[in-house]
C-alpha positions as CSV (number, residue, x, y, z in Angstrom):
1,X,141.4,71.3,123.9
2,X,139.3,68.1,123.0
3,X,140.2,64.9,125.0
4,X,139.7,62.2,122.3
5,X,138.8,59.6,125.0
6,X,136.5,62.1,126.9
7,X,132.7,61.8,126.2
8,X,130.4,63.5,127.8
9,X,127.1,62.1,129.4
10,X,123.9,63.8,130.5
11,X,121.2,61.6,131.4
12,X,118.7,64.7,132.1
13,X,115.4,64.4,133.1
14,X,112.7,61.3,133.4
15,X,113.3,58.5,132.1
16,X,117.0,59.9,130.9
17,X,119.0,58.2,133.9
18,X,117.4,55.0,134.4
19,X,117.9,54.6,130.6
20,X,121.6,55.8,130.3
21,X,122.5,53.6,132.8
22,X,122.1,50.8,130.6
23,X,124.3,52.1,127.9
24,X,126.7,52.9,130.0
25,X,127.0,49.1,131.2
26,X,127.7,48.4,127.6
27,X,130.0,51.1,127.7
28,X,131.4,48.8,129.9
29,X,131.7,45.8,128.5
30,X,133.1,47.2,124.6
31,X,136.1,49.3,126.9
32,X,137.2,46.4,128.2
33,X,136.6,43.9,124.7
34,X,137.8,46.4,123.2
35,X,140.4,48.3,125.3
36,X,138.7,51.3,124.0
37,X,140.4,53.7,127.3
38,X,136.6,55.7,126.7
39,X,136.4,57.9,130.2
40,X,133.0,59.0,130.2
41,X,132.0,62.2,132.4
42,X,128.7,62.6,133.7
43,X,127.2,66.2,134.4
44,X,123.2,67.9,134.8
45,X,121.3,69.2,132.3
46,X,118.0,69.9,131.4
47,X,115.0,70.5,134.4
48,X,117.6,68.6,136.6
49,X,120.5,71.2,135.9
50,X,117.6,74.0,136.8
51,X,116.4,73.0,139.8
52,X,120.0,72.4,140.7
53,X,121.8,75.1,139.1
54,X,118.9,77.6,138.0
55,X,119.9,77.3,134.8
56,X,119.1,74.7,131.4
57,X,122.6,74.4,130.9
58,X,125.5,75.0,133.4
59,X,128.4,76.4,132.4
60,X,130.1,73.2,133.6
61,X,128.0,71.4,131.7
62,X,129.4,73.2,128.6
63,X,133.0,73.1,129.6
64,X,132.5,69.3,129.9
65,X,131.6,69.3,126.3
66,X,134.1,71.5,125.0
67,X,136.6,69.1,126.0
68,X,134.9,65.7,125.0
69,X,134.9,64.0,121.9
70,X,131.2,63.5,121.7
71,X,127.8,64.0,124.2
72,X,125.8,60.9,124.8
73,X,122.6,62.7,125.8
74,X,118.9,61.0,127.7
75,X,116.4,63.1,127.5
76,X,115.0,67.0,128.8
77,X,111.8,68.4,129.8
78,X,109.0,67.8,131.9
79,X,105.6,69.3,133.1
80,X,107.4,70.7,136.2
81,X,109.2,73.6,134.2
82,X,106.4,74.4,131.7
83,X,105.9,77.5,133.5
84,X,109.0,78.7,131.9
85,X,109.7,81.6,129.8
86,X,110.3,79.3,126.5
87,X,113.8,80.4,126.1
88,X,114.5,78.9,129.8
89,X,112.8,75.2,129.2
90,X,115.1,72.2,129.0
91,X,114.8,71.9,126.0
92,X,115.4,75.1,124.0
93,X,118.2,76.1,126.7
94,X,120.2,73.3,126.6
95,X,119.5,70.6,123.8
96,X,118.6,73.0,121.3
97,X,121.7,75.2,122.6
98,X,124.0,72.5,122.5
99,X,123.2,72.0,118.5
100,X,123.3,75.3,117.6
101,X,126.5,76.1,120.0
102,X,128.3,73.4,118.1
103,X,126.9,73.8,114.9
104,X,125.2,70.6,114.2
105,X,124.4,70.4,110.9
106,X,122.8,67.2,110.1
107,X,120.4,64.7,112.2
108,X,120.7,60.9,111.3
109,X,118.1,58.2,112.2
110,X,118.1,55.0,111.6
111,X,115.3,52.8,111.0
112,X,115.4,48.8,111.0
113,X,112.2,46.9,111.1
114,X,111.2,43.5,112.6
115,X,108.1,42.1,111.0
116,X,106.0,41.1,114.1
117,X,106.5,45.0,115.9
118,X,106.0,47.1,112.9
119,X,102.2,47.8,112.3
120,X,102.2,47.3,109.0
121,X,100.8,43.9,107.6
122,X,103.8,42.0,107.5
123,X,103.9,41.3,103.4
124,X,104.3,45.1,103.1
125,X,107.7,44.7,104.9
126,X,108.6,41.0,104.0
127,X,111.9,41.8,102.1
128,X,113.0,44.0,104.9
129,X,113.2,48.1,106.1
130,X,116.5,49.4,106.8
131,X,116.5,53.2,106.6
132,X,118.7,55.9,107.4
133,X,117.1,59.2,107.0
134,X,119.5,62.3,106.9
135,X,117.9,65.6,107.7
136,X,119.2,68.8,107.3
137,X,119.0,70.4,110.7
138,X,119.9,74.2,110.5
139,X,118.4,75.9,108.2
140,X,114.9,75.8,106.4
141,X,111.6,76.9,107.5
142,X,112.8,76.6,111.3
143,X,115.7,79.1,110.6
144,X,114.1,81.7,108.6
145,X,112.5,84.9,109.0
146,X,109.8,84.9,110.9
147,X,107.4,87.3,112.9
148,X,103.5,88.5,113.0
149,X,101.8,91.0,109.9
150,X,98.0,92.4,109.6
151,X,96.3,92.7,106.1
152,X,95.1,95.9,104.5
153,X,91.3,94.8,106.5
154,X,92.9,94.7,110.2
155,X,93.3,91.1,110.5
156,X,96.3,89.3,112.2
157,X,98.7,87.2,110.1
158,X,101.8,85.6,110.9
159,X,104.8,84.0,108.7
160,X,107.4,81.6,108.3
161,X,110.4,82.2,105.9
162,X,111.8,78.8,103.8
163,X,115.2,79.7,102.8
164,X,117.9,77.3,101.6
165,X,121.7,78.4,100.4
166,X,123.2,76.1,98.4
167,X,126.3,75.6,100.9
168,X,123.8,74.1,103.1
169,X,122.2,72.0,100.4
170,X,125.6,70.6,99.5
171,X,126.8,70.1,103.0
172,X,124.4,67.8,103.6
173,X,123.8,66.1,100.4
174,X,127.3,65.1,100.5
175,X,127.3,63.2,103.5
176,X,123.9,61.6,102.4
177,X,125.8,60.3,99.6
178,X,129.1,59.7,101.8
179,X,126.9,57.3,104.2
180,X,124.9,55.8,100.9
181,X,128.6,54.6,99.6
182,X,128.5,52.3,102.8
183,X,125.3,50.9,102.4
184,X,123.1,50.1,99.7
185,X,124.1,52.8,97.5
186,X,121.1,54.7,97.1
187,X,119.6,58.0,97.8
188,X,116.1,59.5,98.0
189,X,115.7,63.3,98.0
190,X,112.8,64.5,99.5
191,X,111.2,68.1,98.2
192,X,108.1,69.7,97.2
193,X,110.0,71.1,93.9
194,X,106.5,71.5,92.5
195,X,105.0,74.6,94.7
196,X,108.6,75.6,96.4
197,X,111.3,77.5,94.8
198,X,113.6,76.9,97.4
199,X,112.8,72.9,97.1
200,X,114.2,73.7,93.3
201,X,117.1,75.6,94.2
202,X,117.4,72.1,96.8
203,X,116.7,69.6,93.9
204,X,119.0,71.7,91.4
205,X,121.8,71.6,94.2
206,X,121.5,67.7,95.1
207,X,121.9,67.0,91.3
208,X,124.8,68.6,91.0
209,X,126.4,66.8,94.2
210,X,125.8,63.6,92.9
211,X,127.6,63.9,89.9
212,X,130.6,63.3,92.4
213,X,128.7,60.3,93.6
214,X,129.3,58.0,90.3
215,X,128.2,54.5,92.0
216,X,125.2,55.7,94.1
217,X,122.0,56.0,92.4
218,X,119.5,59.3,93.1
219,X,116.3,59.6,92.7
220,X,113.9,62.7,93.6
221,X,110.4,61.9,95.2
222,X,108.0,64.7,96.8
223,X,107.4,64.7,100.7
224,X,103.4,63.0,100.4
225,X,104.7,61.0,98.3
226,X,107.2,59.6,100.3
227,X,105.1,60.0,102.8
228,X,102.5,57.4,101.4
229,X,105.5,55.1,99.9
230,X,106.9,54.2,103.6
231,X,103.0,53.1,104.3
232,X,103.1,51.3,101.3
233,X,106.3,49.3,100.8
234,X,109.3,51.4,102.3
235,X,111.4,47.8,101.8
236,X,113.5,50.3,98.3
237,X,114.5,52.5,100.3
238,X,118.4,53.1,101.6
239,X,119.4,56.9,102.9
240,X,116.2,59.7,103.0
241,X,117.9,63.1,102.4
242,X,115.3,65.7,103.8
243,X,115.0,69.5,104.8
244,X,114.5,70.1,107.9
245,X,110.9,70.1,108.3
246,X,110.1,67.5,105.9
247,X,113.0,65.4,107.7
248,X,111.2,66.2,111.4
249,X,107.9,64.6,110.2
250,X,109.1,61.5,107.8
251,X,112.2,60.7,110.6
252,X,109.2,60.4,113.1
253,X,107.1,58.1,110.5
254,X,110.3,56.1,110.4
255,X,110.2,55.5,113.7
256,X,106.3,54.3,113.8
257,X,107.2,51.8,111.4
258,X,109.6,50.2,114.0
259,X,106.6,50.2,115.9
260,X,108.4,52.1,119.0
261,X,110.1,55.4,119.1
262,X,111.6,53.5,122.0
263,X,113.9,51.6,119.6
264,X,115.0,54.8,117.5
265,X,118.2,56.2,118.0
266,X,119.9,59.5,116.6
267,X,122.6,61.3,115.9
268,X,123.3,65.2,115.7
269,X,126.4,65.7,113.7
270,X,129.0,68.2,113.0
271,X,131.6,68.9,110.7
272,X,134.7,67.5,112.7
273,X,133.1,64.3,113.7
274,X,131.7,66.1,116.9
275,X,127.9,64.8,117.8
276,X,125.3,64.9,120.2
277,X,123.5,61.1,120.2
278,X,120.4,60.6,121.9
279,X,117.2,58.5,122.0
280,X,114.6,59.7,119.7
281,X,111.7,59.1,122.3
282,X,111.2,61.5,125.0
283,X,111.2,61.7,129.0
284,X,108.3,59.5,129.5
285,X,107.1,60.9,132.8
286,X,104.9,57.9,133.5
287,X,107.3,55.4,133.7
288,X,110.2,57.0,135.6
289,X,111.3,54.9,138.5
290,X,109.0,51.7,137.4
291,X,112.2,49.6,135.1
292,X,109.7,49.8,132.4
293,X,111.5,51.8,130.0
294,X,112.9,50.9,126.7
295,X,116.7,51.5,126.8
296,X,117.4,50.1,123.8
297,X,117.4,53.3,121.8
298,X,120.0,54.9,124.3
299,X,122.3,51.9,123.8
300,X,122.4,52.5,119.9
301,X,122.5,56.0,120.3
302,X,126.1,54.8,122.3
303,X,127.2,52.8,118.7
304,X,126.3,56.0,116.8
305,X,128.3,57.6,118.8
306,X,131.6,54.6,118.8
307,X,131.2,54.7,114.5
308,X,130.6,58.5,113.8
309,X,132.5,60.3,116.8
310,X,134.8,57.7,117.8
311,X,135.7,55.7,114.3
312,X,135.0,52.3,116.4
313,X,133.3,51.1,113.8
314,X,134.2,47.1,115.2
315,X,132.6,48.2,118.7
316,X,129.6,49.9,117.0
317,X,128.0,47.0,115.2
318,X,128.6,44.3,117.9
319,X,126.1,46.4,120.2
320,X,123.7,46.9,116.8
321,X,124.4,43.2,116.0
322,X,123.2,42.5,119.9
323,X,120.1,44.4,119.7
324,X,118.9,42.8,117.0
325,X,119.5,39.2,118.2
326,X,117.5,40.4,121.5
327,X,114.7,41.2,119.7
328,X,115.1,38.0,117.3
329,X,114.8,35.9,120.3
330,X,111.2,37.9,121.3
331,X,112.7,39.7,124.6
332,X,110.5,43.2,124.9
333,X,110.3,46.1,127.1
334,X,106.6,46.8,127.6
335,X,106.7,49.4,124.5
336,X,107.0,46.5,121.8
337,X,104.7,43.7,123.9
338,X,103.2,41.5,121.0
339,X,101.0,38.7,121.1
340,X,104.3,37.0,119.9
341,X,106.1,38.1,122.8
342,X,108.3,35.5,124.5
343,X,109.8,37.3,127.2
344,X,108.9,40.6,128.9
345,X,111.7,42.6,130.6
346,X,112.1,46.2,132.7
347,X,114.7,48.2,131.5
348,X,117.6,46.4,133.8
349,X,117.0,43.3,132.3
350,X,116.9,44.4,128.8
351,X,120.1,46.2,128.7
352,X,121.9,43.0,130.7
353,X,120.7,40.8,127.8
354,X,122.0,43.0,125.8
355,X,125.4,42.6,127.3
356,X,124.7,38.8,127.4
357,X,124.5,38.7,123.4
358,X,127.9,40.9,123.3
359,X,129.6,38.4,125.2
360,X,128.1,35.6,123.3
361,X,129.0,37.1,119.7
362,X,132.7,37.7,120.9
């Protein structure tokens, strides 16, 4: 049975700790603003959990998250267990594990841009980006049938299956148009409807759903397209609703606009308001043990996790509404150093001015 004030935390590997730590101090701070009575639980995973355990994903680890109302997850992996049969690695055996074990069907990154870090020229961007792109994370070419073939002349081939149902299609299209409702009320459904037949079957389905959807607006745009319209002038845009692969590759163009993957959080999502939130950079070998590391990504992966999880929506946006007036005032983590930069700060001090800003907005 689920403990609804049980999370469950696993730092992992590299940067992971260092970076968690600092979301847990604003853990902190919103428990006791808010008297919030969220226990959270730490336990190993990932190449830590191995060298530990000998295995990705302990089965304490697992019980842990059975009982909690949501994982709060760093970051897996690392050089060290390369070596690995690939169904052994960090990754694969315990974050991939942990989405498919709980059957999370949708991925959610947001994307908010400040002129002076994104690399675009700033009148590309001057009326603002603030994206959320919804991917569909459990079927599509990842999930279909796949394996190796040789033509009729000897030579070796291999494939990858694209198959959508339409129960997948709606599942996620309606909460693309659930989470458009609270924002600008607009959708954009990325296909390739053109050359796929699946991507019609996707385009047909998405139709259909929004006919539920009266007071949000849909339009249909093909992957390179969209591709070249976030260079261009993503300022339109509200919620991206994406297959999985085409939601892999834009999510991640999302996050160069931002100019740092090291400001991108996510969210992993369920049907029963169960997710798995995590920073959408990875373990960053380099910098582990230096305070150099942006933590800022961990920290909004915590207010995903207060709104979508824990229906703290109050809690949620004073940490987003801290970030942002961090970043307003020029205080940078390495990562997003600008010639503009007014203050450079490790990854301590960036998530205790984080806190400083909560206290001052309350």
């Amino acid at each position: 049975m689920k403990n609804k004030n049980t999370i469950a935390v696993l730092p992992g590997d590299g940067i992971g700790p260092e970076v968690m730590k600092e979301a847990l101090k604003v853990l902190d701070f919103v428990n006791n603003n808010y008297q919030l009575k969220i226990e959270p639980k730490l336990s190993e995973v990932g190449g830590q959990a191995i060298d530990l355990y000998g295995t990705a994903l302990p089965d304490k680890t697992l019980e842990l998250c059975q009982k909690s109302k949501a994982i709060l997850f760093g970051s897996v992996g690392g050089t060290k267990w390369d070596e690995l049969p690939s169904e052994k690695r960090p990754e694969r055996a315990s974050l991939l594990f942990l989405r498919k074990h709980f059957k999370l069907f949708a991925n959610l990154r947001p994307c908010k841009v400040l002129n002076d870090l994104s690399p675009l020229k700033e009148e590309r961007i001057q009326k603002g980006v603030d994206l959320l792109c919804v991917r569909e994370l459990t079927g599509g070419l990842y999930f279909g049938e796949k394996g190796k073939k040789f033509n009729k002349f000897g030579e070796k081939g291999a494939f990858d299956t694209l198959n959508y149902f339409e129960k997948e299609v709606k599942r996620i299209a309606n909460l693309a148009f659930t989470l458009a409702r609270k924002r600008k009320k607009k959708v954009t459904s990325i296909d390739k409807a053109n050359v796929l037949t699946s991507m019609v079957l996707w385009r047909e389905t998405v139709e259909s759903v929004s006919k539920k959807f009266k007071d949000v607006s849909l339009e249909h745009l093909y992957v390179d397209n969209m591709s070249m319209q976030l260079m261009l002038d993503p300022s339109p845009y509200d919620v991206l609703l994406c297959p999985n692969t085409f939601g892999d590759i834009l999510s991640d163009q999302c996050a160069g606009l931002s100019g740092s993957l090291g400001l991108l959080p996510s969210a992993s999502l369920g049907e029963n308001d169960f997710g798995l939130y995590e920073p959408a950079g990875g373990t960053a070998p380099d910098l582990v043990g230096k305070n150099k590391a942006n933590p800022l990504a961990q920290i909004h992966s915590l207010s995903l996790l207060l709104r979508y999880s824990l229906k703290k929506e109050e809690a949620a946006s004073l940490i987003e509404r801290a970030i942002d007036r961090v970043l307003q005032k020029g205080i940078r983590t390495r990562d997003l150093f600008t010639s503009k930069t007014q203050t450079l700060v490790g990854t301590k001090e960036m998530g205790d001015e984080v806190v400083k800003e909560m206290e001052r907005l309350c």
